[in-house]
C-alpha positions as CSV (number, residue, x, y, z in Angstrom):
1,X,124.8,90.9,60.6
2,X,121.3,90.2,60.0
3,X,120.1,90.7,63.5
4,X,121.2,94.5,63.0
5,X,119.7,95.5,59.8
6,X,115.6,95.2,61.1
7,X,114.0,97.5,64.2
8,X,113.9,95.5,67.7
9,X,111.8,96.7,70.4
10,X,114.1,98.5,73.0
11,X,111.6,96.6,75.6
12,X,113.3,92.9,73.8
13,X,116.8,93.7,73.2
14,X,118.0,95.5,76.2
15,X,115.4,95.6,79.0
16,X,112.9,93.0,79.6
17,X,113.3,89.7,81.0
18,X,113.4,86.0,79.3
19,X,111.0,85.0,80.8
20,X,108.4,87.9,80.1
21,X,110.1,87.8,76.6
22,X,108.9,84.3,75.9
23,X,105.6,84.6,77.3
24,X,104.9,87.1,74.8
25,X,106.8,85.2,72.1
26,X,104.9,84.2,69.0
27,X,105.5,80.7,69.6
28,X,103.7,80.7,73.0
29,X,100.6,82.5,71.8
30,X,100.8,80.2,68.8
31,X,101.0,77.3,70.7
32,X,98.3,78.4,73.4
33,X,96.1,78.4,70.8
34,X,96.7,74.6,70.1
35,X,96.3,74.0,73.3
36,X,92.7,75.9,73.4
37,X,91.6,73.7,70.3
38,X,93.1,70.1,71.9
39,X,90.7,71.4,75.0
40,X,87.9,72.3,73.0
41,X,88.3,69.0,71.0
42,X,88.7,66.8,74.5
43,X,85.8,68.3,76.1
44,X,83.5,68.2,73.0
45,X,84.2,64.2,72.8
46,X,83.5,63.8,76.8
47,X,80.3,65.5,76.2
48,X,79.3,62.9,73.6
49,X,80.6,64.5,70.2
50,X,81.5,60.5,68.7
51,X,83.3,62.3,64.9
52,X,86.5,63.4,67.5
53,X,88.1,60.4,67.4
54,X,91.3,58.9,70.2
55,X,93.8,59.0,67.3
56,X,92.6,62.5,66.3
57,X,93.6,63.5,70.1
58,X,96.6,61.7,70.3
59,X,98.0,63.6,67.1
60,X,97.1,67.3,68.8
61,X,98.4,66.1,72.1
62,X,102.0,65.5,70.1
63,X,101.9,68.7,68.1
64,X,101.3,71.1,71.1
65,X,104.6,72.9,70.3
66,X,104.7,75.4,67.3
67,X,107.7,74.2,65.1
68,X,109.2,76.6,62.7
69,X,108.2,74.5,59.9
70,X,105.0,74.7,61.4
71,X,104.9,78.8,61.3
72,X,106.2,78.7,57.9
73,X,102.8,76.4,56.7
74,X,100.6,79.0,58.4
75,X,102.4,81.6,57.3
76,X,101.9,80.7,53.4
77,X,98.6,79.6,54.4
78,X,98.0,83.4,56.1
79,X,99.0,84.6,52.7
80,X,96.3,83.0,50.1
81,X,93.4,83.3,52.9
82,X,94.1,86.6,54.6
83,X,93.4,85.0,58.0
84,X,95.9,84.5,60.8
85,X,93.8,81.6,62.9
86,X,92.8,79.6,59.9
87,X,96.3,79.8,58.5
88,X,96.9,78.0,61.7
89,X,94.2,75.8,61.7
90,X,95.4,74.6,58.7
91,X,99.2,74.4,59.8
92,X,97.7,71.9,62.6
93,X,96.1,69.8,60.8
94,X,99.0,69.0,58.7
95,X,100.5,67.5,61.4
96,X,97.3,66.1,62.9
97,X,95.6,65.6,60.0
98,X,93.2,62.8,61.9
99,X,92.1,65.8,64.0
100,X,91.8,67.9,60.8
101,X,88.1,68.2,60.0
102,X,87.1,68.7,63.8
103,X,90.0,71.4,64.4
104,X,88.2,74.9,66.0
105,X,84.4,72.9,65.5
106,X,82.0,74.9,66.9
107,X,84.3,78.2,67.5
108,X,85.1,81.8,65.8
109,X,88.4,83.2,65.5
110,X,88.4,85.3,69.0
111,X,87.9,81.4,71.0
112,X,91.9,81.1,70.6
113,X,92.9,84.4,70.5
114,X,90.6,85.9,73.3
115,X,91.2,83.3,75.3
116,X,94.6,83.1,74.7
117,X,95.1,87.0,76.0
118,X,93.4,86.1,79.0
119,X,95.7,83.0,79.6
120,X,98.9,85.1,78.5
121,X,98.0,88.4,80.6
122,X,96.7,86.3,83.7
123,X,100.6,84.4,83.4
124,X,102.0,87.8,83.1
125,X,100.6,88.8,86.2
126,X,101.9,85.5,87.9
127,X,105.3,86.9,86.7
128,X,105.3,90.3,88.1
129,X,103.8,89.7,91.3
130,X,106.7,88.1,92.9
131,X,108.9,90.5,91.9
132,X,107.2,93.3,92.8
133,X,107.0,91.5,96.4
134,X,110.4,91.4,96.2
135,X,110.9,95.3,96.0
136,X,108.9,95.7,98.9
137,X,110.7,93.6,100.6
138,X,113.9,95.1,99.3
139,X,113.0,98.5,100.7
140,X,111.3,96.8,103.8
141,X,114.8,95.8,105.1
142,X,116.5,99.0,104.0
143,X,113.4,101.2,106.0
144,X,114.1,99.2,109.3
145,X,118.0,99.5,108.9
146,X,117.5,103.6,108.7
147,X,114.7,103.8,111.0
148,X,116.1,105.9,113.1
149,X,118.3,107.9,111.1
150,X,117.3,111.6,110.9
151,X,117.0,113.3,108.0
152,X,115.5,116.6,106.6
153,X,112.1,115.9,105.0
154,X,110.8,118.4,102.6
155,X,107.5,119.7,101.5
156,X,107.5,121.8,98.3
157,X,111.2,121.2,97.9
158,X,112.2,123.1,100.6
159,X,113.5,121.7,104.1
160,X,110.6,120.8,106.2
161,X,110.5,119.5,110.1
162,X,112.8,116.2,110.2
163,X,111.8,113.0,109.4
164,X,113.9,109.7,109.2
165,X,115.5,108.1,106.1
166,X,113.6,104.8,106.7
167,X,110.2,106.8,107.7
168,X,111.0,108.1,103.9
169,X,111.4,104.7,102.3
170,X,108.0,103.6,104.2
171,X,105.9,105.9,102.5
172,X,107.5,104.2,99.1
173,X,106.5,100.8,100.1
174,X,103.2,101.8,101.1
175,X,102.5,103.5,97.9
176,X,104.1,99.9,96.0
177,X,101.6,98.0,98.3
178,X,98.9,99.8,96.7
179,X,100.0,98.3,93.6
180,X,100.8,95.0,94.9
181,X,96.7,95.2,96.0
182,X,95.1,96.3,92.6
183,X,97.4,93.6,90.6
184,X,96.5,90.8,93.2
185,X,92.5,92.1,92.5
186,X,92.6,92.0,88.6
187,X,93.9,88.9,88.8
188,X,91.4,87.0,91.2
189,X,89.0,88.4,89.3
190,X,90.0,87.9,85.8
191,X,87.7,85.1,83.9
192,X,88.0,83.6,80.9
193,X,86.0,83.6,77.7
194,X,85.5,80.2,77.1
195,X,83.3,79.0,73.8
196,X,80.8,81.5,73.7
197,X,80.4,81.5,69.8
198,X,80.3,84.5,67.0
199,X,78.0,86.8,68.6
200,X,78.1,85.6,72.3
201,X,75.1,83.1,72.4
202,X,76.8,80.2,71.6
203,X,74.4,79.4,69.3
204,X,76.9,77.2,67.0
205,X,77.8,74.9,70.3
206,X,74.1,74.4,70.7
207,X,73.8,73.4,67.4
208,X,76.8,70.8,68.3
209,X,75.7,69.6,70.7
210,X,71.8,69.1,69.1
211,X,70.2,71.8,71.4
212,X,71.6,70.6,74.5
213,X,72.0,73.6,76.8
214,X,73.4,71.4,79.6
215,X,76.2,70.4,77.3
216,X,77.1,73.7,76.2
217,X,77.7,74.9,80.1
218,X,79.2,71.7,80.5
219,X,81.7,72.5,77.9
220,X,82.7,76.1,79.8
221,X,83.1,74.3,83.0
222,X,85.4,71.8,81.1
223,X,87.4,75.0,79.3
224,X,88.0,76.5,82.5
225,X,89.5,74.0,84.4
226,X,91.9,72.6,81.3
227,X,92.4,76.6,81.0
228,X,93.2,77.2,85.2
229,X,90.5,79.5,85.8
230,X,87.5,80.0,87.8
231,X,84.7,80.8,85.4
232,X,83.7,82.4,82.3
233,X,82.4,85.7,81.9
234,X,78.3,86.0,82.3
235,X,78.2,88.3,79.4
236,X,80.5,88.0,75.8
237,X,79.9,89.3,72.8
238,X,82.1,88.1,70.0
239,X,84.9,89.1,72.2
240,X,85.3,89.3,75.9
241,X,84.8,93.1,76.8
242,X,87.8,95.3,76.2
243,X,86.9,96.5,79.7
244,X,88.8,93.8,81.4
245,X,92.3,95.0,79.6
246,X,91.4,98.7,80.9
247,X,91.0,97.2,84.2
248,X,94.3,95.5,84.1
249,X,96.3,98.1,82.5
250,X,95.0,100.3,85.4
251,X,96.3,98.5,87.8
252,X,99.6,97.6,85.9
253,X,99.9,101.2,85.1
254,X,99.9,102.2,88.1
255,X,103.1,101.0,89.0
256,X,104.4,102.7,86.4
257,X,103.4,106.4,87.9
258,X,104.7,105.1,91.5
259,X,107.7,103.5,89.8
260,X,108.4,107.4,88.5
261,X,107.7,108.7,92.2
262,X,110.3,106.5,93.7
263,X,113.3,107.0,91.6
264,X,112.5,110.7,90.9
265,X,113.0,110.8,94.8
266,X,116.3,108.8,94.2
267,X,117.7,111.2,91.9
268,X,116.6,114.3,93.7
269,X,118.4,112.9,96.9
270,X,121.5,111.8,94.7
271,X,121.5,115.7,93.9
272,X,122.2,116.4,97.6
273,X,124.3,113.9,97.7
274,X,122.7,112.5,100.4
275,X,121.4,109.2,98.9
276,X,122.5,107.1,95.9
277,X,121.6,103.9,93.6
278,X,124.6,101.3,93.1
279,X,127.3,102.5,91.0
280,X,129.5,99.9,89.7
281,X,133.0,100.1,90.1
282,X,134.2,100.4,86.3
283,X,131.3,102.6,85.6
284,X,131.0,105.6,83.6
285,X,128.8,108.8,85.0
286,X,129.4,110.7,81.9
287,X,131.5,110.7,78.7
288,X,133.2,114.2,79.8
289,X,133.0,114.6,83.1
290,X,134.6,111.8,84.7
291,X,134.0,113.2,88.1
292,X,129.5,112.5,87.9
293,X,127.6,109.6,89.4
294,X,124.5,110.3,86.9
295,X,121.2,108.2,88.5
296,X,121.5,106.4,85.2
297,X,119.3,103.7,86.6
298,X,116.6,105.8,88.3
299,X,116.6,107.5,85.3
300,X,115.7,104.6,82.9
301,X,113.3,103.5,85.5
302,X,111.3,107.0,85.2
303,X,111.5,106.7,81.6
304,X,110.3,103.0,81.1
305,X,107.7,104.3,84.1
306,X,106.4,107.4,82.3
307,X,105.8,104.7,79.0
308,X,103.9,102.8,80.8
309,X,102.2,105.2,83.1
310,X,100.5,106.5,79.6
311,X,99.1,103.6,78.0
312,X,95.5,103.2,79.9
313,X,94.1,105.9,77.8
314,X,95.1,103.5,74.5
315,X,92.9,100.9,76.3
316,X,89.9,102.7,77.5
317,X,89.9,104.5,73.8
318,X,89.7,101.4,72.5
319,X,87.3,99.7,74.7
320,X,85.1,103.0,74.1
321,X,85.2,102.2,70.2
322,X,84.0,98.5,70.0
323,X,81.0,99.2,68.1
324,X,77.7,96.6,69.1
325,X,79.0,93.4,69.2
326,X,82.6,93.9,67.9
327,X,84.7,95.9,65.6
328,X,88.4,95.2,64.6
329,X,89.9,98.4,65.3
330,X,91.0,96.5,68.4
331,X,93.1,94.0,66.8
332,X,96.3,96.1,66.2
333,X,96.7,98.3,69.1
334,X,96.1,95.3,71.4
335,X,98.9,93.1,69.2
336,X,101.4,96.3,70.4
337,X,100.1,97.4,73.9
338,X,99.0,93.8,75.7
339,X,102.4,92.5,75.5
340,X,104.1,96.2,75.8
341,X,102.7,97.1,79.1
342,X,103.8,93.6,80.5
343,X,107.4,93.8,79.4
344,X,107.2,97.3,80.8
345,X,106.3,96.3,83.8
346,X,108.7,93.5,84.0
347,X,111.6,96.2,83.1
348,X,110.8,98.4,85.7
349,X,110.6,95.6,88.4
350,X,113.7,94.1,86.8
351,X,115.6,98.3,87.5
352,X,113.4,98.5,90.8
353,X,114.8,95.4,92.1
354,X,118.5,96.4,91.3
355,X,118.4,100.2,92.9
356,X,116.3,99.1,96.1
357,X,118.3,96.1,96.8
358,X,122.0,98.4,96.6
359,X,121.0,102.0,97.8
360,X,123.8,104.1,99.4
361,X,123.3,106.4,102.2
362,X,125.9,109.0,102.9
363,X,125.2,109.9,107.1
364,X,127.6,112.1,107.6
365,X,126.3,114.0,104.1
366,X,122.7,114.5,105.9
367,X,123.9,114.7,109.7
368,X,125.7,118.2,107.9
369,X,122.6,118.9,106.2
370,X,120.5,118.8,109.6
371,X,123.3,121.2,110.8
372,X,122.4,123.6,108.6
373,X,118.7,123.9,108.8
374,X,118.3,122.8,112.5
375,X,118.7,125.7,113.8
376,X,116.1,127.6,111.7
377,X,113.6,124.4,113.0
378,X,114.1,124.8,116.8
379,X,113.2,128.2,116.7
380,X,109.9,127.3,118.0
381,X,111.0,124.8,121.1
382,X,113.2,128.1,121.4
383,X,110.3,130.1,122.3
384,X,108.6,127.2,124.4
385,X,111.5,127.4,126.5
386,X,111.9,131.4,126.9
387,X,108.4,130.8,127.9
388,X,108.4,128.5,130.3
389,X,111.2,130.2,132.4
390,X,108.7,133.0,132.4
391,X,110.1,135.4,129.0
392,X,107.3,136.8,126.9
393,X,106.3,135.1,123.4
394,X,105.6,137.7,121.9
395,X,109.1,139.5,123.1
396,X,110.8,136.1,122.4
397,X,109.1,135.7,118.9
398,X,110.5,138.9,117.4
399,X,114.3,138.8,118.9
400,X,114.3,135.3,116.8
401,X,113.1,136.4,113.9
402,X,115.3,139.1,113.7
403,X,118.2,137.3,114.6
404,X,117.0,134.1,112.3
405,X,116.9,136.9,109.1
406,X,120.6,137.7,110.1
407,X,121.7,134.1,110.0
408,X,119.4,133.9,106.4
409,X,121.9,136.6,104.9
410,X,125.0,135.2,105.8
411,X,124.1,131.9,104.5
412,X,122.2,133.5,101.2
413,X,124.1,136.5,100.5
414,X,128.0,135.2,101.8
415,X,127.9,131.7,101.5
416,X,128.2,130.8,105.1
417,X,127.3,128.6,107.7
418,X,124.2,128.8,109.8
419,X,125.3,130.9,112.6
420,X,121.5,131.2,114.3
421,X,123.0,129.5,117.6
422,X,125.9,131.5,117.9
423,X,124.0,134.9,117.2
424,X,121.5,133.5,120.0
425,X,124.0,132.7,122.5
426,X,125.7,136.0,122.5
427,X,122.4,138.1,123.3
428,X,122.1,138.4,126.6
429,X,118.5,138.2,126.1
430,X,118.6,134.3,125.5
431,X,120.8,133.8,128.6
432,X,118.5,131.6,131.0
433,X,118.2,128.9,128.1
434,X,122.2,129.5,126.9
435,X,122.4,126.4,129.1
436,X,119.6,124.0,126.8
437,X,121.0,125.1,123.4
438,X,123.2,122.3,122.5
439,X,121.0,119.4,124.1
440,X,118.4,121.4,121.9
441,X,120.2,120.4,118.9
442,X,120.1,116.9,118.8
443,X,118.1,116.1,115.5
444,X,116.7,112.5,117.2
445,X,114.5,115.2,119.1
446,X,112.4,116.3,116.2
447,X,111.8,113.3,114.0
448,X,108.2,112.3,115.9
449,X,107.4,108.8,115.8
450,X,109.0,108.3,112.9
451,X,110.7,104.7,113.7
452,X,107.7,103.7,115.6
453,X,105.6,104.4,112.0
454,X,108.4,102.6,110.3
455,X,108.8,99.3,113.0
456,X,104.6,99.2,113.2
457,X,104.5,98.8,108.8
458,X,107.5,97.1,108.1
459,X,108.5,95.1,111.4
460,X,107.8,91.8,112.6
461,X,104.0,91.4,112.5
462,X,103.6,94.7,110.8
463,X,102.0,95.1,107.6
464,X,104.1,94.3,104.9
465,X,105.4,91.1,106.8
466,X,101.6,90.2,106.1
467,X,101.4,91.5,102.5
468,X,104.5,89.7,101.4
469,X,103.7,85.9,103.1
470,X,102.4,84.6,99.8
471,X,105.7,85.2,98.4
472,X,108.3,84.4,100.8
473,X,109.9,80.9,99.3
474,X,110.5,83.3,96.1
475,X,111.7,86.1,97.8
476,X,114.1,83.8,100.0
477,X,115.3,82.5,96.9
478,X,115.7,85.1,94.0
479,X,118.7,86.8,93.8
480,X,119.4,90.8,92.9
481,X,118.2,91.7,89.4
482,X,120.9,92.7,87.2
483,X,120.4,95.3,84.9
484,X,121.2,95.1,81.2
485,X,122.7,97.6,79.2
């Protein structure tokens, strides 16, 4: 079959979604860029340009959509002049051939396809914002429903003081939030390009428009609200500044890194067997072992995250190299890694969405885990006590640590259980707390404030319920992302 015998971006064929797929589809930016030159060619007649005629209008308004024959004009035309836009210049005016002589009047190449990146990055955004509120809010619910569920936190990998499984899943959310905040700021402030000419001083438009400078703002004030946005940028040169798609791919990046964060937390805890993604019923952990539940989706996540997590340094080298006013060593890497972080993105919402909104937590698996290292984290309430019935610290300090390294070797060195209480409860030394030991091993006791942190960010009135009001009506209606193959 044909569709098997030519490379297909990984990002199309198994992970991205349709609708990110189209946005970036040739046909969209193609026909984006008939749009830009039917709004160019409206507002240059309501500022007084009398050779764009109502017929010539009427034609581009029925042509909007790229057809296939349509591709296949530009294409041949692309061929004999060695130029993408005015093989599509040309392609329009075929089928508008009353607007064919005023088609692009006024413009260089980079009015349709500057301004069309703009249009197509500030729509991408407007796709993944939603569903990145929707991973919030995924994790949001599972935080509250294990608020209060201890569990062992660690700091360099090692079993630190308690925490709670929902405390955990807060400090994901917040970190997600950040994101949330720097893709909401690129895009309020993104502008568009607008006509600005061949160099940035729109000299051709005031020659349009017979030295008119009021006409020539007009015009951007017309562009911008055909094109949905606020204003143009003060400053262009024959581009808008490749600074804009660092800033963006900063932001979008970002999610990337925290999107390799969350899920290499996932795994870690699927290793302890203390926390997993969904597994499907029917589905296959690996090819010999039949007994393994690989993190197969965390683990695509953290790939697709690390991808994307790299590709700002593509951006700022390339923003760094536009020599003066322009240079085209832009052109190609920008064709690749515009529409490539996007679908990126898009995939790793698509897998967030699907493991936050089906994570399994195994209780019993951590409340056995606490067992084990409780002990060892009392010591100190241990000593308050001894204390506080009048014992000396000092005196107290060292019969627990030399008792604590005899529970150490049994677990290390003979593979058994933590036996730190039993060792203290049979030295006499201890025997004026005996009485406190078990009420001293209740693991609610040393998880802090952990479910007030959690109820404060993620409950009613809290922070995220504040962050995620924008996008409620699609959160109440989008159902669980399904993963592809």
């Amino acid at each position: 079959m044909a569709g098997y015998d030519y490379y297909k971006t990984p990002l199309d064929s198994r992970y991205s979604s349709e609708e990110m797929k189209k946005l970036f589809s040739q046909r969209s930016r193609h026909s984006t860029w008939r749009k830009l030159w039917l709004w160019l060619a409206e507002s240059e007649k309501e500022l007084g340009l009398e050779t764009i005629t109502d017929e010539a209008l009427e034609q581009l308004r029925a042509h909007l959509t790229v057809t296939d024959d349509d591709f296949d004009i530009a294409i041949e035309e692309e061929r004999r002049r060695r130029h993408d836009v005015m093989g599509h210049v040309h392609a329009y005016g075929v089928v508008a051939p009353a607007a064919a002589g005023i088609i692009h009047a006024g413009a260089t190449s980079c009015y349709v396809t500057d301004n069309t990146e703009l249009i197509l990055i500030r729509d991408a955004m407007d796709l993944l914002l939603p569903k990145l509120a929707k991973v919030i809010s995924n994790l949001s619910n599972f935080a509250q429903q294990w608020k209060d569920e201890p569990t062992l936190g660690y700091t360099h990998y090692q079993p630190a003081q308690l925490i709670t499984v929902g405390k955990r899943a807060a400090q994901w959310i917040q970190e997600l939030v950040m994101d949330l905040e720097d893709i909401e700021h690129v895009r309020k402030e993104l502008q568009f390009r607008g006509g600005q000419g061949t160099t940035g001083t729109q000299a051709s438009f005031l020659e349009l428009f017979g030295g008119d400078e009021s006409k020539v703002d007009q015009l951007n004030v017309l562009l911008c609200k055909k094109a949905g946005f606020p204003s143009c940028y003060s400053i262009s040169t024959q581009t808008y500044t490749r600074k804009v798609d660092l800033r963006v791919a900063n932001a979008i990046a970002g999610l990337g890194a925290t999107a390799q964060r969350i899920t290499s937390d996932i795994r870690h805890l699927a290793n302890l067997k203390e926390l997993e993604e969904p597994f499907e019923k029917d589905q296959i952990g690996s090819s010999a072992m039949a007994y393994k539940r690989n993190p197969m989706r965390s683990e695509r996540i953290c790939s697709l995250g690390r991808k994307l997590a790299s590709l700002p340094v593509n951006f700022s080298n390339t923003f760094s190299a536009q020599w003066l006013e322009r240079s085209l060593d832009d052109s190609a890497i920008r064709r690749i890694d515009i529409p490539e972080m996007f679908l990126l993105a898009d995939a790793i919402l698509i897998g967030l969405d699907n493991v936050t909104n089906g994570l399994v937590v195994y209780p019993k698996r951590i409340e056995s885990r606490n067992r084990q290292e409780l002990p060892f984290m009392i010591t100190e309430a241990i000593l308050m006590k001894i204390v506080s019935k009048g014992g000396s610290r000092q005196e107290a300090h060292e019969k627990v640590r030399v008792l604590s390294h005899e529970a150490s070797h049994v677990v290390k060195h003979e593979g058994g259980n933590n036996d730190l209480i039993e060792r203290i409860k049979k030295d006499d030394y201890f025997k004026d707390i005996w009485g406190d030991l078990d009420e001293m091993l209740d693991p609610r006791l040393y998880t802090g404030r952990s479910a007030v942190i959690v109820e404060r960010y993620c409950g009613k009135g809290g922070v995220i319920e504040k962050k995620l009001e924008p996008y409620q009506e699609y959160i109440s209606k989008a159902e669980t992302a399904q993963l592809s193959l």
